[in-house]
C-alpha positions as CSV (number, residue, x, y, z in Angstrom):
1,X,-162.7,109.1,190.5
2,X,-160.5,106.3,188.4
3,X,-163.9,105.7,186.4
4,X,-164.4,109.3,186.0
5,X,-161.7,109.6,184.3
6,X,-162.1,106.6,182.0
7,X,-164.9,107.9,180.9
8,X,-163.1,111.1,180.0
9,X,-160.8,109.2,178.1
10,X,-163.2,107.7,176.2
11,X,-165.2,110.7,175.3
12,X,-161.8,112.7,174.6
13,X,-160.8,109.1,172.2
14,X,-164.2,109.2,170.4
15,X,-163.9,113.1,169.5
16,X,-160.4,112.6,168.3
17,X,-161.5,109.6,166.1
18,X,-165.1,111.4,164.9
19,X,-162.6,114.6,163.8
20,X,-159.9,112.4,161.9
21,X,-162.0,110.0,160.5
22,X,-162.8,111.8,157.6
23,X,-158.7,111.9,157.1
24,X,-158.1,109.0,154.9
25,X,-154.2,109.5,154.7
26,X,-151.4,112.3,155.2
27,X,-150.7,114.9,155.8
28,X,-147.8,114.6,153.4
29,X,-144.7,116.6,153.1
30,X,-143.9,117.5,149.2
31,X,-141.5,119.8,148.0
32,X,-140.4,122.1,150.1
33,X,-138.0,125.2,148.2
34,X,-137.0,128.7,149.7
35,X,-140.7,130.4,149.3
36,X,-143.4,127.8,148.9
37,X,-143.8,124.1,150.1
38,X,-146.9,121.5,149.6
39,X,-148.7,119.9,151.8
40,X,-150.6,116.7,150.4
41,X,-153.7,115.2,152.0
42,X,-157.0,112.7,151.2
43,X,-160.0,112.5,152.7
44,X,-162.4,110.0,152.4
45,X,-165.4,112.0,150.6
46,X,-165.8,115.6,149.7
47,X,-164.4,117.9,152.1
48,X,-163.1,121.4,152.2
49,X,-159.3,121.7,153.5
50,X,-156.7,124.4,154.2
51,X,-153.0,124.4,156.1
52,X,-152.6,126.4,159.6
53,X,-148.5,127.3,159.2
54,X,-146.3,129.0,161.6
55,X,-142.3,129.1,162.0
56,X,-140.6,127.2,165.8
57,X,-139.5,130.7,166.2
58,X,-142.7,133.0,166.2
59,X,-145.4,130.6,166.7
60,X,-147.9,133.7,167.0
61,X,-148.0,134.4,163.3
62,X,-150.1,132.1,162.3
63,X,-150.5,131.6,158.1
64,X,-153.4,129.9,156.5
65,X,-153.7,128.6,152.8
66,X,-156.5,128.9,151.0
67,X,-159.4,127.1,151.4
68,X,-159.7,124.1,148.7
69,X,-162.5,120.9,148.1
70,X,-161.1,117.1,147.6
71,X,-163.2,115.3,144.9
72,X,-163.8,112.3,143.6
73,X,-162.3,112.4,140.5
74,X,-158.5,112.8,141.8
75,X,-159.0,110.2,144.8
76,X,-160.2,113.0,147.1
77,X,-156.6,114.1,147.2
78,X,-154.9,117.7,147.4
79,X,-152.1,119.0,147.0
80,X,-152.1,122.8,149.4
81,X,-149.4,124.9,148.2
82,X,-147.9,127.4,151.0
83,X,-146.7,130.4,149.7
84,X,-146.1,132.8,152.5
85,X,-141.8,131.1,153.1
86,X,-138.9,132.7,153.9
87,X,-135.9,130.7,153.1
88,X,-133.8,128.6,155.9
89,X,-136.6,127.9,158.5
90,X,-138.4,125.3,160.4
91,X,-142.1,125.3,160.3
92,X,-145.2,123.6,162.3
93,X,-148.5,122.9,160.5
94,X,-152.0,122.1,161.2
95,X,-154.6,120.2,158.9
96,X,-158.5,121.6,158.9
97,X,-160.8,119.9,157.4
98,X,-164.2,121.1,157.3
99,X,-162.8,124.1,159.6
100,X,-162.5,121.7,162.2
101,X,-158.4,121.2,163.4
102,X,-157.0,117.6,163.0
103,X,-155.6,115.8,166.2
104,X,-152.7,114.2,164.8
105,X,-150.8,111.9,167.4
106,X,-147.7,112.6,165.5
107,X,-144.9,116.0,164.4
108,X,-146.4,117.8,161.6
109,X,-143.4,119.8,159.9
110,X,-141.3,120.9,157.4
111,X,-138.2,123.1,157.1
112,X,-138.0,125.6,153.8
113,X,-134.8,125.4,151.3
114,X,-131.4,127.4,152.8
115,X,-130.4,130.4,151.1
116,X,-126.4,129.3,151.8
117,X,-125.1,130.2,148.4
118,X,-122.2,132.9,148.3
119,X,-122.8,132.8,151.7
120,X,-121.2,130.0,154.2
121,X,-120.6,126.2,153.3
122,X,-123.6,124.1,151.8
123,X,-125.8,122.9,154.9
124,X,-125.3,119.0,156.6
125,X,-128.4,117.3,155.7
126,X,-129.4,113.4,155.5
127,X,-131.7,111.4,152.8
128,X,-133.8,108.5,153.3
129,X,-133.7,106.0,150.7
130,X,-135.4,102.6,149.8
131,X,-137.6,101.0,147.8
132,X,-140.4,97.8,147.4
133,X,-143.5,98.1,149.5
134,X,-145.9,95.8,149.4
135,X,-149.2,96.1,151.6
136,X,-151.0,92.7,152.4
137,X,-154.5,92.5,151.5
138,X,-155.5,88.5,151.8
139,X,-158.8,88.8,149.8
140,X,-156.8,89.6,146.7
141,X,-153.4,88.5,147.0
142,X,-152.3,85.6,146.5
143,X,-152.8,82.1,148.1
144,X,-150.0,81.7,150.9
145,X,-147.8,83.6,153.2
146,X,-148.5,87.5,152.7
147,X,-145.7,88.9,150.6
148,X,-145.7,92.0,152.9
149,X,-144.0,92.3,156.4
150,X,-142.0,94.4,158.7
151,X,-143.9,97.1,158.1
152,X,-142.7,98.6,161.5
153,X,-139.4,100.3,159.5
154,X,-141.0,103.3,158.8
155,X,-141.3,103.6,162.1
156,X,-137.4,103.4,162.1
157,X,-137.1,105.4,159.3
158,X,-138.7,108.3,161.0
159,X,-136.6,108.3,164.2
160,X,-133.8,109.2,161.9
161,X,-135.1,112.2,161.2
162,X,-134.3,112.9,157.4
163,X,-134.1,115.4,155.8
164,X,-135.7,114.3,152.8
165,X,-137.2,110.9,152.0
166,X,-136.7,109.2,148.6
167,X,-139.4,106.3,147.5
168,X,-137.4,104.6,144.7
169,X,-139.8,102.6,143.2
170,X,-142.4,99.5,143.6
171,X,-144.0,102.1,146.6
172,X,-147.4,100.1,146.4
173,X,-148.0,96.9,144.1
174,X,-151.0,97.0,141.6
175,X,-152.6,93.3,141.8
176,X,-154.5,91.3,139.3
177,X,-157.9,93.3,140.5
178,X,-156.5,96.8,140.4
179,X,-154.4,97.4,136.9
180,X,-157.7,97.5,134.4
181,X,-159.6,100.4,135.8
182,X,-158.9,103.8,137.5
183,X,-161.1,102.9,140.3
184,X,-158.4,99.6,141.0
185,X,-155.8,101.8,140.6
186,X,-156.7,104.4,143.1
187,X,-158.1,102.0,145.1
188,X,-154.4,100.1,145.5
189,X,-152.5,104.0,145.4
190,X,-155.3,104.8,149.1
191,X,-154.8,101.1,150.6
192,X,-150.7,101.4,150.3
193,X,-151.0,105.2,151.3
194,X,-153.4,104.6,154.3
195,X,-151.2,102.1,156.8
196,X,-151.1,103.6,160.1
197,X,-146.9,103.0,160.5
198,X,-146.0,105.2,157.1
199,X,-148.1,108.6,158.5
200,X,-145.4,110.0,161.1
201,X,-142.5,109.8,158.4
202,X,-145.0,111.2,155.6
203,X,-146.0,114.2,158.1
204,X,-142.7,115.4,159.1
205,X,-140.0,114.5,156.1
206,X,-140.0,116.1,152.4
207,X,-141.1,113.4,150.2
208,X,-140.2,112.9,146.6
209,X,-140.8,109.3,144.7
210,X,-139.8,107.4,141.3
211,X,-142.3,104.7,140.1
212,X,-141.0,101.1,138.9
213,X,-142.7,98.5,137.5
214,X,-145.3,97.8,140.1
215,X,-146.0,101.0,140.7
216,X,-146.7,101.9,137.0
217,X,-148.5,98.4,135.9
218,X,-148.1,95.0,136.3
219,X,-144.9,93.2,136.8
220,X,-141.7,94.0,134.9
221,X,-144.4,96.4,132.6
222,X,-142.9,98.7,129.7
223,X,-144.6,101.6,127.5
224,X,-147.0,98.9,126.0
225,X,-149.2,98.9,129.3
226,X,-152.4,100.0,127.9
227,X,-153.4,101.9,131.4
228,X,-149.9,104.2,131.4
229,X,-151.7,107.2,131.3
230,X,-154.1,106.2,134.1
231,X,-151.1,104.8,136.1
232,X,-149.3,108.3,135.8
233,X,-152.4,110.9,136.7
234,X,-152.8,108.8,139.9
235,X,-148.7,108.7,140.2
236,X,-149.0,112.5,140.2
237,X,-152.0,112.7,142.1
238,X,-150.5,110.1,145.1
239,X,-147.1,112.0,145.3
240,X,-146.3,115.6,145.3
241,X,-143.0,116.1,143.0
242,X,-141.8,119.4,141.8
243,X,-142.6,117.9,138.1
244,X,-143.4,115.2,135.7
245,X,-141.9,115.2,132.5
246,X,-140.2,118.1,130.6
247,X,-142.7,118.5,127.2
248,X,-144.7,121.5,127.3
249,X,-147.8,119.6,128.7
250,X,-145.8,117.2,131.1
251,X,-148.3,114.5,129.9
252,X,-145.1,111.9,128.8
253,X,-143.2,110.5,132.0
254,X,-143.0,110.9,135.5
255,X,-139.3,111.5,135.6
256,X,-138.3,115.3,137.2
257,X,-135.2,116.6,139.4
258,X,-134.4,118.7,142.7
259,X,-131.8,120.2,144.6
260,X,-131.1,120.5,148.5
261,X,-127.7,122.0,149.2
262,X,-125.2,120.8,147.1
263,X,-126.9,117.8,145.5
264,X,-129.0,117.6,142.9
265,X,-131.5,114.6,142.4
266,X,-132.3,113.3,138.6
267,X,-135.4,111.3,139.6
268,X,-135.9,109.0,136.1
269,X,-138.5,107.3,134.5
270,X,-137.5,103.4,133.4
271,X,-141.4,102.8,132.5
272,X,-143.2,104.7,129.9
273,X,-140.5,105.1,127.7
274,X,-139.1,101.5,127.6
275,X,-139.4,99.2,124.5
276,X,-140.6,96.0,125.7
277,X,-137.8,93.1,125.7
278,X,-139.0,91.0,123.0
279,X,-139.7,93.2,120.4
280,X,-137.3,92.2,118.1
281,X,-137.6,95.8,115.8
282,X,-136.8,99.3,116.2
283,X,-135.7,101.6,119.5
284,X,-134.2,99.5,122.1
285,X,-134.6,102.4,124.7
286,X,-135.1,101.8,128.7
287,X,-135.4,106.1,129.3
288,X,-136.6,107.1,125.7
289,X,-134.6,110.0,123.3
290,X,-136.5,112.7,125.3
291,X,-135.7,111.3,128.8
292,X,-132.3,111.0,128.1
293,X,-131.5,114.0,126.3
294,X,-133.4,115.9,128.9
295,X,-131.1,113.7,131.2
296,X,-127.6,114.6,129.4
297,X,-128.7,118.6,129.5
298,X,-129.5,118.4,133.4
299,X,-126.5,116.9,134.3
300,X,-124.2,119.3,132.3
301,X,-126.0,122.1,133.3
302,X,-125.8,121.0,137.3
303,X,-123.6,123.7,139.3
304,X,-124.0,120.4,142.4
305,X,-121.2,118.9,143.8
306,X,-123.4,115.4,143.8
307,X,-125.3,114.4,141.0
308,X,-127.5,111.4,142.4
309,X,-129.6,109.5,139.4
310,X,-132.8,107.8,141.1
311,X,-133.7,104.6,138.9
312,X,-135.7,101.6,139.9
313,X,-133.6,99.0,138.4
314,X,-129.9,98.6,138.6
315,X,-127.8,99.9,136.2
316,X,-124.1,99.3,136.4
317,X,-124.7,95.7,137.2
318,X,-122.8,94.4,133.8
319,X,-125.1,90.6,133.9
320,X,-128.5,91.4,132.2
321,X,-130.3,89.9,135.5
322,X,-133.9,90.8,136.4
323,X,-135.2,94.4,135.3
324,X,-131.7,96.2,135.6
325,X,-129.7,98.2,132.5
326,X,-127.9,95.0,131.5
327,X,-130.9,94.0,128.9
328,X,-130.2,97.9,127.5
329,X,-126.5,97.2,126.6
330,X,-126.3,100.1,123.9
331,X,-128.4,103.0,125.7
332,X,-126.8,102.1,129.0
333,X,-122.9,102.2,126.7
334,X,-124.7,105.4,125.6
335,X,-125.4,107.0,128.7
336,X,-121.7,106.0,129.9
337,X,-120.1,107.7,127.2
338,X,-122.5,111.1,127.3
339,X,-120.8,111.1,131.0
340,X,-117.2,111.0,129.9
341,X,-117.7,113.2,126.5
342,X,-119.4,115.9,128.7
343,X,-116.9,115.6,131.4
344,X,-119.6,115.4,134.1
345,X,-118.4,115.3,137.9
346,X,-120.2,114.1,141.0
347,X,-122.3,111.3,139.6
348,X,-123.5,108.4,142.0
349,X,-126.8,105.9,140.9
350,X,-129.4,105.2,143.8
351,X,-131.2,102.1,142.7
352,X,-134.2,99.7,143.9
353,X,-136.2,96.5,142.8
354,X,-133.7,93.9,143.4
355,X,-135.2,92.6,147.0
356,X,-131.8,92.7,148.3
357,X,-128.8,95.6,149.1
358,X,-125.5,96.2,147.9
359,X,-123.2,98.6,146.3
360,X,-121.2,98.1,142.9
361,X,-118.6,100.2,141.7
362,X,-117.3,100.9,138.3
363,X,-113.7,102.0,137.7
364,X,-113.3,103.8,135.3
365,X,-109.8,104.8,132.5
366,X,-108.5,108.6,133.7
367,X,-111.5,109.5,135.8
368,X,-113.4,108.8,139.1
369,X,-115.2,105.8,139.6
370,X,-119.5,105.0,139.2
371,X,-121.0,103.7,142.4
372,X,-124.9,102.3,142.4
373,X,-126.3,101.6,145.6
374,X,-128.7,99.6,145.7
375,X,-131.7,99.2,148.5
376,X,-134.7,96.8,148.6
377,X,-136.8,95.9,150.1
378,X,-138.6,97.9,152.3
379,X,-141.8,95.5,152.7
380,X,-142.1,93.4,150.3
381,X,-140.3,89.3,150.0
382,X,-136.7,89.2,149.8
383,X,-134.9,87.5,147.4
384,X,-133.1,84.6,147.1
385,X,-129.0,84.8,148.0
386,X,-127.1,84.3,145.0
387,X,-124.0,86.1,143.2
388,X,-125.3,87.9,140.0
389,X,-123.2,90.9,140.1
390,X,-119.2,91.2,139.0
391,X,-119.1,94.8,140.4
392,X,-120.3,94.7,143.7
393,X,-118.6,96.0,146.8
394,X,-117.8,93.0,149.2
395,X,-119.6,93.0,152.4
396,X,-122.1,95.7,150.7
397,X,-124.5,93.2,150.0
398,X,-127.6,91.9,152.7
399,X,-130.9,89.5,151.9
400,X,-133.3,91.4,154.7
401,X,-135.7,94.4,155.0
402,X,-133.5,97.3,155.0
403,X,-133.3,101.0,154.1
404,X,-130.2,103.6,153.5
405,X,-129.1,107.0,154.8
406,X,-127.2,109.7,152.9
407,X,-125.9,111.9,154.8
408,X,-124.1,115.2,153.2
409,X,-121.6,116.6,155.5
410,X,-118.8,118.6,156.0
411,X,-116.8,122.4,154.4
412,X,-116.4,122.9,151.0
413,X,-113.0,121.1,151.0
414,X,-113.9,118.5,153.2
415,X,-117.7,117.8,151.7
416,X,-118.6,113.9,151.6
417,X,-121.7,111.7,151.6
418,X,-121.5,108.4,154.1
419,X,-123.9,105.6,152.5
420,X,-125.2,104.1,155.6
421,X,-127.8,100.8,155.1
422,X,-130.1,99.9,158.3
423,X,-132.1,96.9,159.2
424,X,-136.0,97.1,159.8
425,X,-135.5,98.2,163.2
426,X,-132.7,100.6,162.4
427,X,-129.5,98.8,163.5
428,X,-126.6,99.7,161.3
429,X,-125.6,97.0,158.9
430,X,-122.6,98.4,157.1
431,X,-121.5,102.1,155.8
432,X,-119.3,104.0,153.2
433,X,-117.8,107.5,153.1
434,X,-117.7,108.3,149.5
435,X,-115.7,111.8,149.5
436,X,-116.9,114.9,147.0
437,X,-112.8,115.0,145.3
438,X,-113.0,110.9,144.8
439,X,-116.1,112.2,142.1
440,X,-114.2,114.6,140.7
């Protein structure tokens, strides 16, 4: 009997496998708003593929996307828009491909935007933050210890059970043999994408992601990369924002913004746009005039009560080290000012790239303080311990694989977000309540 079942094991094992092996990563969880939500997915060659969708609550009305075919061209990704939402629910989904259902070993949903406004307070809800991922791949890294480890967190992150993860940058790293062709660059996006640990938090969590220099080229890159363009189709093919860019075309930037409950996300651009450090003439810019103009209207015209910036590099850090603000004195002067002079409220910067964690806060003359958290890194080294930064919180700051939690709580007089920064296998490391009337 024991070997009769064995062998149904195996059997059952080997049909699983034969059905998802055409799966090459996902499924993803995009944006998610009060009537549609995507669902991004890649195969590993040509295949047809739809969503099965279905609310917790009446799992017998079944809704199906339409039918679409991954191609070659776009890294046999898709991105599967659901359109059949009502607002405020929790749904389940199933991935066909080729008609046939995928046995996932892992949750597979998503929960559609609240319709809370005029209504009852804004919802509780909690945001995953981090950034620097780096994937070993021996034959073309290089020689030594693999740069890339621990990648068991997003295992951690997962059992949190966010709301909403936020990829802040340096999400995969372009190598020597990937950044000067489209077939490299794909090829690094699918090997990052495709690690067995990141699938569970990708399936069951809204994802939304900024690029940074590794990302976007090679390292500490600016709008001189001569492959930007290629970079950004497979940013936008990889991820599965609500936009890229604010021209007409949305060919110039990835930057793009989003709101859940009362906070509104300004996910920037520091690549594309910036001048590169040693150009001694013209624009010294780190966002570009459009970015930042576009940036100045969204946050005046933000009803949120927190206005959270996403940038890859630190920017209130006042010492010009590594990639951070400090080498943009008169934009980032600029972009200080535009908040005073427009009286804007709420405003808190979510930062990566440093290899390392910590908080700095600004005071500032007749108004609240700036706080920048920063988290890094996921995966990837860490960096060396050393003081570079005047500003920073004491005890804020830890040299180790980590990752953050916001979590939005509490009425409309009571609202607050509690930073809370966790260690690869989730232990707590250190937290901060940062209440809505200290931004005000």
């Amino acid at each position: 009997m024991k070997k009769t079942y064995s062998f149904l094991f195996i059997i059952l094992c080997n049909i699983t496998f034969a059905q998802n092996s055409i799966l090459q990563s996902g499924p993803m969880v995009g944006y998610c708003e009060m009537k549609e939500a995507v669902i991004w997915l890649q195969t590993k060659k040509n295949a047809s593929v739809k969503i099965e969708y279905f609310t917790i609550d009446k799992p017998s009305e079944v809704f199906f996307s339409d039918n679409y075919t991954t191609t070659k061209d776009v890294g046999f990704t898709y991105h599967i828009v659901l359109d059949k939402l009502q607002p405020g629910e929790k749904y389940k989904y199933n991935v066909f491909i080729d008609n046939k259902k995928q046995v996932l070993p892992y949750e597979t949903s998503f929960s559609s935007k609240k319709l809370w406004q005029w209504r009852e307070d804004a919802p509780d809800f909690t945001v995953a933050f981090g950034s620097c991922n780096y994937v070993n791949e021996p034959e073309v890294d290089r020689p030594g210890k693999g740069y890339g480890s621990d990648h068991e967190i997003f295992g951690a992150i997962a059992n949190k059970n966010p709301d909403i993860m936020i990829w802040g940058g340096d999400n995969m790293y372009l190598r020597e043999v990937d950044w000067d062709s489209k077939t490299g660059i794909y090829y690094r996006n699918t090997h990052s994408r495709s690690i067995k640990e990141i699938q569970p938090l990708l399936a069951k969590t809204q994802n939304f992601a900024i690029w940074d220099d590794h990302d976007f080229g090679n390292n500490d890159s600016d709008r001189s990369f001569y492959n930007k363009y290629v970079t950004q189709k497979a940013f936008r093919d990889f991820w599965a924002n609500k936009m890229y860019g604010s021209d007409s075309s949305q060919t110039e930037g990835t930057y793009s913004t989003f709101s859940w409950g009362d906070a509104q996300f300004f996910m920037l651009d520091d690549r594309f746009f910036r001048s590169p450090n040693d150009r001694i003439t013209g624009d010294h810019t780190m966002l570009g005039a459009i970015q930042f103009n576009w940036l100045i209207d969204a946050l005046s015209a933000s009803t949120a009560s927190f206005k959270v910036i996403v940038i890859g590099g630190q920017v209130l850090n006042s010492i010009g080290d590594s990639e951070n603000y400090g080498h943009y004195p008169e934009e980032k002067a600029k972009l200080l000012k535009e908040l005073l002079d427009n009286k804007i409220k709420g405003v808190i910067f979510l930062t990566g790239d440093r290899h390392y964690a910590e908080l700095a806060k600004m005071d500032r003359e007749n108004t609240y303080p700036l706080y920048d958290w920063t988290v890094s890194p996921f995966t990837s080294g860490v960096a060396k311990e050393r003081e570079t930064n005047p500003l920073k919180v004491q005890g804020s700051t830890f040299f180790k694989h980590n990752f953050g939690l916001i979590s939005f709580s509490g009425n409309k007089e009571n609202r607050q977000m509690k930073l809370t920064l966790f260690d690869k296998d989730g232990v707590e490391l250190w937290n901060k309540v940062i209440l809505k009337k200290e931004l005000e």
